[in-house]
C-alpha positions as CSV (number, residue, x, y, z in Angstrom):
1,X,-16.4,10.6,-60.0
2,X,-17.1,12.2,-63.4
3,X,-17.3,15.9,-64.8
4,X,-21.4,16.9,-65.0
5,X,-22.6,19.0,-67.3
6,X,-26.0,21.5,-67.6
7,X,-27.7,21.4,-71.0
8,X,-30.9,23.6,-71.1
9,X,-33.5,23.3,-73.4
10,X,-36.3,25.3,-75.1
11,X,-40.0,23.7,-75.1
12,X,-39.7,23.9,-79.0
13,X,-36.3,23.6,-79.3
14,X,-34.6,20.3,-78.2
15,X,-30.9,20.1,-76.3
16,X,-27.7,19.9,-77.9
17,X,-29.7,21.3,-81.9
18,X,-27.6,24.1,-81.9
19,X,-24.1,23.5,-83.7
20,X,-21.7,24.5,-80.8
21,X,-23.6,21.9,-78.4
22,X,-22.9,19.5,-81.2
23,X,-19.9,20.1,-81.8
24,X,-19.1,19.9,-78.1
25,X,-20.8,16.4,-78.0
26,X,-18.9,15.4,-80.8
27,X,-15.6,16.2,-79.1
28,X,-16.2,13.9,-76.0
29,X,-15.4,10.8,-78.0
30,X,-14.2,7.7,-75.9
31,X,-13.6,10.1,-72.3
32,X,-17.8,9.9,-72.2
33,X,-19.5,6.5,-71.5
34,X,-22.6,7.4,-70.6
35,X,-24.8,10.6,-71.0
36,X,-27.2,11.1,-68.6
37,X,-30.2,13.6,-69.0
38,X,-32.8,14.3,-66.0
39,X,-35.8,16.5,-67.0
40,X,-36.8,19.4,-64.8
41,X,-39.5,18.4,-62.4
42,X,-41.3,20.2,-59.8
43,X,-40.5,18.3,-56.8
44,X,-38.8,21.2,-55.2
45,X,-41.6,23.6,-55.2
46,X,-43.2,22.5,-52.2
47,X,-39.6,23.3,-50.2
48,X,-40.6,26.8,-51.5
49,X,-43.9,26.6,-50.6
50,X,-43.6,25.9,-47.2
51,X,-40.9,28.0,-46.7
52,X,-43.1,31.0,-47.8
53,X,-41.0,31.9,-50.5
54,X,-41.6,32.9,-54.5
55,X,-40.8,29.5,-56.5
56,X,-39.0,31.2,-59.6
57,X,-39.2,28.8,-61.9
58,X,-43.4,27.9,-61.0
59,X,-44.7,28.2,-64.7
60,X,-42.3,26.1,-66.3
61,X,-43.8,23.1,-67.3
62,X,-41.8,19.8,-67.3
63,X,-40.9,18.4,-70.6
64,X,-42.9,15.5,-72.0
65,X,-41.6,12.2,-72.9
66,X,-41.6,12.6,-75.9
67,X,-39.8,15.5,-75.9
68,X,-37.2,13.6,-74.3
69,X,-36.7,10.7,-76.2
70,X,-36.6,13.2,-78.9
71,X,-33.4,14.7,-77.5
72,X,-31.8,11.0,-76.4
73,X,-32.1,10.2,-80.2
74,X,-30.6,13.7,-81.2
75,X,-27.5,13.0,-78.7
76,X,-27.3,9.3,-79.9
77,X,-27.1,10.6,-82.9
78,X,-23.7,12.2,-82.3
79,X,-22.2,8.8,-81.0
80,X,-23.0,8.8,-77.3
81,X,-25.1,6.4,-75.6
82,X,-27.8,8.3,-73.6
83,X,-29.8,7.6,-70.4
84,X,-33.2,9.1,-69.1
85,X,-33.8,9.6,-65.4
């Protein structure tokens, strides 16, 4: 089994822009042979909602496809081959 990693994003901003995620991508080199990114969906808000409790992340919106294939590019960019989920 691999290592997994979180990388957030801002809706205007996409992951891995800023120069220390970069420079972290760039370090992976040949260890990494696959990047996979999952955008956040809402699947688990329903688990909240039926067990009465506040969903805390209920106005964030999902990021749109575009968005996302924006942000494989960017991490192809730095060498790594990238997969949606």
């Amino acid at each position: 089994m691999g290592n997994s990693g979180v990388l957030t994003l801002d809706r205007e901003d996409c992951c891995c822009s800023n120069d220390i995620d970069r420079q972290f991508c760039l370090e992976l080199g040949p260890a990494v042979k696959l990047v996979q990114i999952l955008p956040y969906h809402r699947l688990g808000a329903v688990k909240y909602e039926r067990l009465q409790k506040k969903y805390a992340l209920a106005t964030l919106e999902p990021p749109s496809n575009e968005h996302m294939d924006n942000c494989k590019k960017l991490i192809e960019s730095y060498g790594l081959k990238v997969q949606i989920h």
